[in-house]
DOVEXKE-264811 format. One line per 10 residues: number of its first residue (from 1); their letters; for each residue x, y, z of C-alpha. Coordinates in steps of 0.5 Angstrom, whole numbers, plus 2048, in hexadecimal, padded with zeros to 3 digits. Example, Ala and Ser with C-alpha at 12.3 -4.5 7.8 and 13.67 -1.06 7.14 Angstrom:
<recs>
1	as	819/7F7/810; 81B/7FE/80E .
</recs>
This chain:
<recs>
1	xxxxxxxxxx	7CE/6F6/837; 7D3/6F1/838; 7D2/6EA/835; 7CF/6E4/83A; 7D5/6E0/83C; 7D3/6DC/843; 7CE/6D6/842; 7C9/6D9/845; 7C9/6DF/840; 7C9/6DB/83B .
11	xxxxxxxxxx	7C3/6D6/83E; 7C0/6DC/840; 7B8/6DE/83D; 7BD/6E4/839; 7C2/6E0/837; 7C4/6DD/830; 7C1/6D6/831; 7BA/6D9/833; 7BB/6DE/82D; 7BB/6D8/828 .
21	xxxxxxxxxx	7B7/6D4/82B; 7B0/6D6/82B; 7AD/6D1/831; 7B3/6D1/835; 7B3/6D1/83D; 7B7/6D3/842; 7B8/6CC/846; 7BA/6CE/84D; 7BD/6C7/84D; 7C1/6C8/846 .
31	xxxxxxxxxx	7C4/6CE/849; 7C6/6CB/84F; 7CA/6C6/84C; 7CD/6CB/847; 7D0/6CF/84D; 7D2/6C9/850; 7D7/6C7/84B; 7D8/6CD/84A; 7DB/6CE/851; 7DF/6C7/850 .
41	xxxxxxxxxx	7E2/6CA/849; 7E5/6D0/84D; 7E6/6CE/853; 7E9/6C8/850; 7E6/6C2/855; 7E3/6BD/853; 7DB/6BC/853; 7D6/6B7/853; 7CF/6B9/851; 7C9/6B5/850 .
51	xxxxxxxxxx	7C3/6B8/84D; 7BC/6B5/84B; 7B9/6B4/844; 7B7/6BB/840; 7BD/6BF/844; 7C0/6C0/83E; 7C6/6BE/840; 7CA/6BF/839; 7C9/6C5/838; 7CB/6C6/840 .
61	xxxxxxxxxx	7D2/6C3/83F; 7D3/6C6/838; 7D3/6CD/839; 7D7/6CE/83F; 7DC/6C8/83B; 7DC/6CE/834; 7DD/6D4/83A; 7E3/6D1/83D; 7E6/6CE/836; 7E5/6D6/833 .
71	xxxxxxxxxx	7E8/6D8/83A; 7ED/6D4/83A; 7F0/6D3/832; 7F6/6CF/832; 7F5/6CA/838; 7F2/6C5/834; 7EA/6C3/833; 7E6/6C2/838; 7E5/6BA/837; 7DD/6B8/837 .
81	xxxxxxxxxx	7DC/6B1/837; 7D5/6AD/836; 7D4/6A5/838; 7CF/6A4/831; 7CF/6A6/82A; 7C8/6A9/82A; 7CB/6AF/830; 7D1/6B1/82B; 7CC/6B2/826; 7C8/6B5/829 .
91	xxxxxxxxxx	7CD/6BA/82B; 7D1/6B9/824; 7CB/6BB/820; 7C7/6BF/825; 7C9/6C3/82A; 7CF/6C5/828; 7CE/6C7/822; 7C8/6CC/825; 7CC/6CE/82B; 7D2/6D0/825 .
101	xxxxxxxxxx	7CC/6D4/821; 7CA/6D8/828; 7D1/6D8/82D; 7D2/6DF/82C; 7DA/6DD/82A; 7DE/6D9/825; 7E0/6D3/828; 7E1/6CB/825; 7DF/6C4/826; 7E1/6BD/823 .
111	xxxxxxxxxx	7DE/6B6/824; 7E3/6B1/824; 7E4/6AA/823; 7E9/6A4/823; 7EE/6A4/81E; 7EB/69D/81B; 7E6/6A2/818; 7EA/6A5/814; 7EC/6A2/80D; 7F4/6A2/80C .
121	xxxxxxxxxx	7F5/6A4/804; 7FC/6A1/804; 7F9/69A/807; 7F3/69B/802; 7F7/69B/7FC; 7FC/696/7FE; 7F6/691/7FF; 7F4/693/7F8; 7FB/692/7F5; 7FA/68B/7F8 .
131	xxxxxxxxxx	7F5/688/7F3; 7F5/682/7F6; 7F4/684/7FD; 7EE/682/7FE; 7EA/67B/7FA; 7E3/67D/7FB; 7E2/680/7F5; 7DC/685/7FB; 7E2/687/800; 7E6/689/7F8 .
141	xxxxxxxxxx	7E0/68D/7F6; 7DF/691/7FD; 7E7/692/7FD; 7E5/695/7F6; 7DF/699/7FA; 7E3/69C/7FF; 7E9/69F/7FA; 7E4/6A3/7F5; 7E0/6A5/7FC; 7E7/6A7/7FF .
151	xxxxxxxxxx	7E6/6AC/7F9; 7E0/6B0/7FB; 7E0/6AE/803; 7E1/6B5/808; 7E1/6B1/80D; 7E5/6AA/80B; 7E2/6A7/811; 7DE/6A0/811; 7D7/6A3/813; 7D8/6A8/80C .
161	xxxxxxxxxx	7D8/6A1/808; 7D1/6A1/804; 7D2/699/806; 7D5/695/80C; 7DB/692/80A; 7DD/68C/80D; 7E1/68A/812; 7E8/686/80D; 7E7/68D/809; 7E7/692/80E .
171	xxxxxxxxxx	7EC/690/811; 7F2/690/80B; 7EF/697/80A; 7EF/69B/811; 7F4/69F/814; 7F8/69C/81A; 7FC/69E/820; 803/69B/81F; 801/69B/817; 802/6A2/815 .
181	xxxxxxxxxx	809/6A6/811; 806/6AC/813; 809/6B3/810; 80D/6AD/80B; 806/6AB/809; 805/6AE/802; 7FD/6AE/804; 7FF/6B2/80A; 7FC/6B8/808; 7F5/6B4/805 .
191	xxxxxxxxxx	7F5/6B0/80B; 7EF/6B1/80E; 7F2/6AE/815; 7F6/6B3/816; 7F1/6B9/814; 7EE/6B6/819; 7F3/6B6/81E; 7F4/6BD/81C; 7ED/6BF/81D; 7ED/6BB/825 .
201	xxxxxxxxxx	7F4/6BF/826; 7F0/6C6/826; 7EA/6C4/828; 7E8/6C9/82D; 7E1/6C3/82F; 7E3/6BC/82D; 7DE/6B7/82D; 7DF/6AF/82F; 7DC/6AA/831; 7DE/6A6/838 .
211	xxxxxxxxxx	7E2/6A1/834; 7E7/6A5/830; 7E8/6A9/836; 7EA/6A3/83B; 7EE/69F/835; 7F2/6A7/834; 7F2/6A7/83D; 7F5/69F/83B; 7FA/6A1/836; 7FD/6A7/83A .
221	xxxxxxxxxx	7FD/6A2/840; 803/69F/83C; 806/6A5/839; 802/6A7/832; 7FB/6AA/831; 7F6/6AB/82C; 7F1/6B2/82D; 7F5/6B8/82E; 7F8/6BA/836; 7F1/6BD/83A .
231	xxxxxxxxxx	7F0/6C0/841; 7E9/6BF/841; 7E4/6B9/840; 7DC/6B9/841; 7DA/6B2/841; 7D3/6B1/83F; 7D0/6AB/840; 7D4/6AA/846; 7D1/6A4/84A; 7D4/6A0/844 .
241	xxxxxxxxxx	7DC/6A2/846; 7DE/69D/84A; 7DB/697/845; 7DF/69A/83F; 7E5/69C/843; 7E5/694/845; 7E4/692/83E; 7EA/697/83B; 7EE/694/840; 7EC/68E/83F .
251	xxxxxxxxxx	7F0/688/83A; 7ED/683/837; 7EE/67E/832; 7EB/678/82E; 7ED/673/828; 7EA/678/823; 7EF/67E/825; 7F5/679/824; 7F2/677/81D; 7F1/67E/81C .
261	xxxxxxxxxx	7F8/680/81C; 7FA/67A/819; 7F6/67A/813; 7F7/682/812; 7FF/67F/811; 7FC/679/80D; 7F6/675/80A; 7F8/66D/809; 7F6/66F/801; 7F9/675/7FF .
271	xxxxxxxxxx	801/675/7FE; 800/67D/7FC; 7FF/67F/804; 804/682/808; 807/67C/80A; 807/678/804; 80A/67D/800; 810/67F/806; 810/67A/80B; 815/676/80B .
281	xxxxxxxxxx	814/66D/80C; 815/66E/813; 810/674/814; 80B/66F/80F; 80D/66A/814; 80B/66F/81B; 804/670/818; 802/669/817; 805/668/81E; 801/66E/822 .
291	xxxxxxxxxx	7FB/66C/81D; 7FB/665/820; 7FD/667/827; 7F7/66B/828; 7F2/667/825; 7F5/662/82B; 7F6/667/830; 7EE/66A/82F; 7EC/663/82E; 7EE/661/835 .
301	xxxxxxxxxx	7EC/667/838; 7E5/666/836; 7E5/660/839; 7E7/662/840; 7E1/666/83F; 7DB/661/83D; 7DF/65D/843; 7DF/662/849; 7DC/669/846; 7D5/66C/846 .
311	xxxxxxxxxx	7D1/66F/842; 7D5/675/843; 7DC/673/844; 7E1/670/848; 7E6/674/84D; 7ED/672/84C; 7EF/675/853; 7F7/675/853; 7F8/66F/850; 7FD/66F/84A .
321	xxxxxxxxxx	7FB/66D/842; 800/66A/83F; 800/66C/838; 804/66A/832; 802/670/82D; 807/676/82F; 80D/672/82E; 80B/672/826; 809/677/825; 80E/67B/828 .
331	xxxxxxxxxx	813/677/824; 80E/679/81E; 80E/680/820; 816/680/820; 815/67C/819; 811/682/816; 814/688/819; 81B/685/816; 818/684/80F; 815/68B/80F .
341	xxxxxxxxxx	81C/68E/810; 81E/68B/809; 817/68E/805; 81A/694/801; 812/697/7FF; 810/69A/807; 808/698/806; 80A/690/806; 810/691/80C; 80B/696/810 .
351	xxxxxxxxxx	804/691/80F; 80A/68B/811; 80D/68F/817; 805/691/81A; 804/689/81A; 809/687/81D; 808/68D/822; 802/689/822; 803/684/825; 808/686/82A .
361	xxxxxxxxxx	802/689/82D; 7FD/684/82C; 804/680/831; 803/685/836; 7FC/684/837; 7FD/67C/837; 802/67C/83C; 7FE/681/840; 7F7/67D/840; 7FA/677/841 .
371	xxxxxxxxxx	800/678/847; 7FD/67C/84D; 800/681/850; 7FD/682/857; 802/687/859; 800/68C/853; 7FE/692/856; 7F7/691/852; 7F7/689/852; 7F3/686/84D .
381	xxxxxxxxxx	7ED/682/84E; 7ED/67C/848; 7E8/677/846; 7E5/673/83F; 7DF/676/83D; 7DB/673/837; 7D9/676/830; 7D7/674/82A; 7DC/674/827; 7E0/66F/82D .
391	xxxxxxxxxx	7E3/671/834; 7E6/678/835; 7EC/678/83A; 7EA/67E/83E; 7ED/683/843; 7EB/689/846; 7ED/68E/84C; 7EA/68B/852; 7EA/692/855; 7EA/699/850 .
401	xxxxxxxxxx	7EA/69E/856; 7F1/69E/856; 7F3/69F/850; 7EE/6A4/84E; 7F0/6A8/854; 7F7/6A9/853; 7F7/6AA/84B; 7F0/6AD/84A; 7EE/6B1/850; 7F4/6B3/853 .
411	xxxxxxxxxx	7F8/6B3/84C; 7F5/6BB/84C; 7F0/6BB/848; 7EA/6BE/84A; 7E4/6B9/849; 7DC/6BA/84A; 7D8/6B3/84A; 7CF/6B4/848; 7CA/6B0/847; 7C3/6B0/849 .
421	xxxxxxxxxx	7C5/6AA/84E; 7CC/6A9/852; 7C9/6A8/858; 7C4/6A4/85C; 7C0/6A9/85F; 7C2/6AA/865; 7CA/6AB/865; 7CA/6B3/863; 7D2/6B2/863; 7D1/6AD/85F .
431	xxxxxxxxxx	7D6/6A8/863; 7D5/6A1/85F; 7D7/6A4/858; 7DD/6A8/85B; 7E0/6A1/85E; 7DF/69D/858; 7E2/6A3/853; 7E7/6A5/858; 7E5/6AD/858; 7E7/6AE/860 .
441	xxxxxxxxxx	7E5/6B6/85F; 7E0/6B9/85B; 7DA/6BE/85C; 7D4/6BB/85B; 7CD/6BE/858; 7C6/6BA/858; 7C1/6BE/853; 7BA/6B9/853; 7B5/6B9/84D; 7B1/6BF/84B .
451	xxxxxxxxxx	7AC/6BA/849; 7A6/6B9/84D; 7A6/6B1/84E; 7A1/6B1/854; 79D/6B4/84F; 7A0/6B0/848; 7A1/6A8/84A; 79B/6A3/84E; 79F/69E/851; 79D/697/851 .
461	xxxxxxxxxx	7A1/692/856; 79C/68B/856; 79B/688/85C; 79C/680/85E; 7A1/67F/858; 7A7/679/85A; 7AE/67B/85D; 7B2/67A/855; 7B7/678/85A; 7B5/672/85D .
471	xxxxxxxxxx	7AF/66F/858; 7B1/671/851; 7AD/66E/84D; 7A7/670/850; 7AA/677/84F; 7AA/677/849; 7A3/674/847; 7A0/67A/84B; 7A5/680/848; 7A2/67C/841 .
481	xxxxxxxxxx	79B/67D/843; 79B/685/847; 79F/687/841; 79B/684/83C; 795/687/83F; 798/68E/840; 79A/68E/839; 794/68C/835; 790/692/83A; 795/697/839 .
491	xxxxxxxxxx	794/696/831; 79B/694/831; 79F/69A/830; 7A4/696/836; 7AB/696/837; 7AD/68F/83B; 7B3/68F/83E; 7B6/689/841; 7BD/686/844; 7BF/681/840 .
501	xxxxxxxxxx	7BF/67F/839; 7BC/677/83B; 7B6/67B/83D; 7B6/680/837; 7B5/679/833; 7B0/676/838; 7AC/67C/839; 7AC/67E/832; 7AB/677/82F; 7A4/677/834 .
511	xxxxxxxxxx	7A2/67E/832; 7A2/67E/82B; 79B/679/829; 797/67C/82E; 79A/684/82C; 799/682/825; 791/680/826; 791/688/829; 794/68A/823; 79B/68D/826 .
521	xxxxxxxxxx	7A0/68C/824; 7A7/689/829; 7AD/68C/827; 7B3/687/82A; 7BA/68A/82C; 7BF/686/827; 7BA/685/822; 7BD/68B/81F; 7C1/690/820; 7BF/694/826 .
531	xxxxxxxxxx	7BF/69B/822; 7BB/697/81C; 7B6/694/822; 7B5/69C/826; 7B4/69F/81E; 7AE/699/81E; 7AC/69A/825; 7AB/6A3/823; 7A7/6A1/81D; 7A3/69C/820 .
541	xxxxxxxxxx	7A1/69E/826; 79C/69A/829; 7A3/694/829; 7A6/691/82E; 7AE/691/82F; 7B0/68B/833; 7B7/68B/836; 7BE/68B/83B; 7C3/68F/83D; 7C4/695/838 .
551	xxxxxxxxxx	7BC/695/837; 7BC/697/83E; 7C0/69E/83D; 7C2/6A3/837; 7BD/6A3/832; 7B6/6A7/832; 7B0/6A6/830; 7AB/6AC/831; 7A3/6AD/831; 79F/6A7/82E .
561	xxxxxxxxxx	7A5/6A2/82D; 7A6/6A1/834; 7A0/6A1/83A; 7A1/69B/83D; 7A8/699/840; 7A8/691/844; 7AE/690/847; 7AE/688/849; 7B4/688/84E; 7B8/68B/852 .
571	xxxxxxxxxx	7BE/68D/84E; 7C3/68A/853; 7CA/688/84F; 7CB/680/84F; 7D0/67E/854; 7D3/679/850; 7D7/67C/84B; 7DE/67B/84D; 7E1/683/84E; 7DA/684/853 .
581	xxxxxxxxxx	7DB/67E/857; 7E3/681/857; 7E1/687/859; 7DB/685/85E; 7E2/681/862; 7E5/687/862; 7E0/68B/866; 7DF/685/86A; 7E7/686/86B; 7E6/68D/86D .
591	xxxxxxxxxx	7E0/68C/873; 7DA/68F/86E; 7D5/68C/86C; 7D5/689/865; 7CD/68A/864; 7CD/691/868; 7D3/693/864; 7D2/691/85E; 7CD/68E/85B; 7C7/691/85E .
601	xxxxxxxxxx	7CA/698/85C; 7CB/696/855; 7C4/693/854; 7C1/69A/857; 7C4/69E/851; 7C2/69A/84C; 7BB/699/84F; 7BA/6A1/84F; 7BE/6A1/847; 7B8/69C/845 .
611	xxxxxxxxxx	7B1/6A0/848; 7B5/6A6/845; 7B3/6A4/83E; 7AC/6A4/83F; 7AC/6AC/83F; 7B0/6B0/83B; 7AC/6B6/83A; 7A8/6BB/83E; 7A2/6B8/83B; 7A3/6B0/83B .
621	xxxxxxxxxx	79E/6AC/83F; 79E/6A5/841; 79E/69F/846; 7A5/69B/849; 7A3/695/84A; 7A8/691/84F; 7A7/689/84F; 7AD/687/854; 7AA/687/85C; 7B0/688/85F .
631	xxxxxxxxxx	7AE/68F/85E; 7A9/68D/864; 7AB/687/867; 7B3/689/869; 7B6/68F/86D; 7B9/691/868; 7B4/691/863; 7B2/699/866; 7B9/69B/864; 7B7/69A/85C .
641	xxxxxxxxxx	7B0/69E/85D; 7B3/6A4/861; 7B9/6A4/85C; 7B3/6A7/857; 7B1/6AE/855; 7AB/6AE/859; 7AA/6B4/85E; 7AA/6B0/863; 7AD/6A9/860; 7A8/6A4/85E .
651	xxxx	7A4/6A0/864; 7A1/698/861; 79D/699/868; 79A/6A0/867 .
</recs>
């Protein structure tokens, strides 16, 4: 008897997942999806599948990607990326090693990372040789750390250190693109970059994340690449594309990332750098300048913002920066580069030329940010943003579409988009997300949940709450009583989920005395570490996790930690921010509407994400308690409620 080969053999009642797992089950959902993106494998189209929480999607994506890279050695892996790192865990060190331990054939799967995770041997000991590289006697003995478990580490990747290091440190010590003698390395055959590199080039399954495959789309837009050459990606997490694709095509600058490369050549104490032991009085001269210039530069740019800007930024529109940092450091650049050619030892001259590389890099995004170019064939929007650290000089593309059109889908790669929400409810085409990814031509599948929500949620939608929109204070007081209410009957064991962090803080600091006097303890996104919070919540599950953005997707918190879920508003993105309001004008340039259009169909997943946490299993149980009115009271609020996994939508009347 032949071995099973076809997905629905091997998720079949005989087949070897069912004869390793005990409890297994055939899903009829899991196996619709497996067959799907088999179907788009072979047939080479792409494929847009949204399939609800407990399908099984991992294993139905994983399977057909091990099937079609055995059949099809030497045509590069089979490429799956996941937008959090918790997803690529889970597959790193759960699914696959199962599904290697069953598969009836022998086939391979590598994880990668960015090249900055590695450490670099040869820039390791060159930061050891120069003793007095570092001041601080802390950043001299990590340094230390790191070269005697650089003689131990499998990996030599930065998760592998027994300690965070810091940034200054790291940073002398990692393996950098442009930083690299290759095969003239003496290090070459230790190095754990390369061995990595080796291992992507002949992996038949390679996991990334959506921010390593956008910077390699990025990167091959411009001639170069990072992962190995593929005809195949599967996108999880893919409601996330058009932001990370945005972000990774994106620039954006501020005073710290100038300093940075200033600081990397020279510290204003330390002779032994770089630039005090190769550069020139000119070069000296040039860095004391650029240092001046963009304290100055940034200075003024942080006072256009506290004059005309908001809380989230100010658009720049096409109006012109005049900026006085890339004459300098191009004159810098050119000071350095020349220095470099008369070093004799390669590790000084190579360190040298990659920061004068540097620089010219950071010019190109300078003049890029600051002179508009309406006529690119993907404009950038611009705008001042403000941080911690002072402005940031953004630009991002004001339309992705396009771009990914040409040189993701239509470049000949194959790609299948999942997640458990990609649509709004109602577009089983899933038109929305196909214009703003740019992907014209694609089969499409939706799969629902096998989890019997009619049975496993009671819904709450109060009445006679006030229009956030037009009386936000009063809002505010009311979701602080109902949610308060609801938490202390529930014994905690609530998951809080909110739109901003200004009502985090104002929710949160409300809510602690009197959850106090209950004995449950409040758990603030921020506090702490997102993972060390999750870790706490699991442990004490009578908690209460109050938070924003992130809360409201990715993690799982299964049973008794988590029975009640209050969403207080309707997750509508602001309209503020600059690269918004831009988009928003142009879909109003286009005849649509920018509402219709965009904004209610965004706010629509990320509502359906959020309800999506409260049942991540077949036997979780629990209350969602939705504060904003609007669900009520306007003509769209309906859409949300339809948009959930009841068997007829959920009626607030019925």
């Amino acid at each position: 008897m032949s071995e099973p080969r076809t997905v629905q053999e091997l998720l079949g009642p005989g087949g070897p997942i069912a004869r390793r797992l005990p409890d297994f089950e055939v899903r009829p959902q899991q196996v619709q999806l497996a067959e799907a993106v088999e179907r788009a494998l072979t047939d080479k189209r792409h494929l847009i599948a949204e399939a609800g929480t407990g399908t099984g999607k991992s294993f139905a994506y994983l399977l057909p990607a091990a099937v079609h890279a055995d059949a099809n050695q030497g045509q590069g892996p089979v490429i799956v990326s996941t937008r959090t790192i918790a997803l690529q865990e889970q597959l790193e060190h759960k699914d696959l090693p199962f599904l290697h331990a069953v598969l009836p054939f022998e086939w391979s799967s590598v994880t990668a990372i960015g090249r900055g995770n590695y450490v670099c041997l040869r820039r390791m000991h060159l930061a050891e040789r120069e003793q007095s590289l570092f001041e601080d006697p802390e950043k001299r003995d990590q340094l230390q750390r790191i070269v005697q478990w650089s003689l131990q580490t499998k990996e030599g990747t930065k998760q592998d250190l027994p300690f965070p290091p810091l940034p200054e440190v790291w940073e002398e010590v990692q393996a950098e693109h442009g930083n690299c003698l290759n095969r003239a390395c003496k290090h070459f055959d230790h190095c754990h970059w390369q061995r990595a590199r080796r291992r992507m080039q002949t992996a038949q399954v390679l996991i990334v994340n959506h921010a390593l495959y956008f910077a390699d789309l990025a990167l091959r837009m411009a001639g170069a690449s990072y992962l190995p050459a593929h005809r195949v990606v599967i996108f999880d997490e893919a409601h996330h594309l058009e932001r990370v694709a945005t972000e990774s095509l994106g620039l954006r600058v501020g005073r710290s990332t100038i300093g940075w490369h200033l600081k990397r050549l020279h510290g204003r104490r330390n002779e032994r750098s770089l630039l005090g032991r190769h550069g020139t009085a000119v070069a000296k001269l040039l860095w004391e300048e650029a240092h001046q210039h963009n304290e100055g530069f940034f200075a003024d740019l942080e006072q256009r913002l506290r004059d005309g800007g908001k809380g989230e930024g100010l658009a720049l529109h096409d109006e012109p920066l005049d900026e006085p940092l890339t004459p300098v450091l191009r004159a810098l650049s050119g000071e350095l580069a020349t220095a470099a050619i008369r070093i004799e030892e390669v590790d000084q001259r190579m360190e040298l030329q990659s920061r004068a590389n540097g620089l010219d890099a950071l010019c190109a995004t300078l003049r890029a940010l600051c002179t508009p170019n309406p006529e690119a064939p993907s404009p950038l929007v611009r705008w001042l943003e403000p941080s911690r650290h002072g402005p940031l000089l953004c630009g991002a593309p004001l339309d992705v579409s396009a771009t990914l059109r040409q040189h993701l889908f239509g470049s000949g790669v194959t790609a299948v988009l999942t997640s458990a929400t990609l649509g709004t409810g109602e577009d089983p085409e899933f038109r929305w997300l196909r214009r703003q990814l740019g992907l014209d031509q694609a089969a499409t599948l939706r799969v629902g949940s096998p989890f019997d929500y009619d049975r496993a949620v009671e819904m709450v939608i109060p009445e006679g709450l006030p229009d956030p929109s037009s009386d936000a204070s009063a809002f505010r007081r009311e979701v602080l009583e109902h949610t308060a209410r609801h938490v202390i009957d529930n014994g905690g064991r609530a998951l809080v989920l909110c739109t901003s962090w200004d009502f985090v803080r104002s929710l949160a600091g409300a809510l602690r005395a009197q959850l106090a006097e209950h004995g449950i303890e409040l758990l603030v996104q921020g506090e702490a570490p997102l993972q060390r919070l999750l870790e706490r919540k699991r442990a004490e599950p009578t908690s209460v996790l109050i938070g924003t953005d992130s809360l409201w997707e990715g993690i799982d918190l299964r049973g008794d930690a988590l029975t009640l879920l209050v969403i207080t508003r309707l997750p509508f993105q602001s309209p503020g921010h600059p690269l918004v309001q831009a988009r928003m004008a142009l879909l109003r340039k286009q005849g649509r509407d920018p509402f219709a259009d965009h904004s209610l169909p965004e706010a629509i997943l990320k509502f359906r994400q959020g309800f999506g946490r409260l049942i991540r299993g077949s036997s979780d149980r629990g209350k969602v308690v939705v504060l904003d009115p609007r669900v009520r009271t306007k003509g769209y609020g309906r859409r949300f409620l339809q948009a959930l996994p009841f068997s007829e939508g959920f009626d607030p009347t019925g």
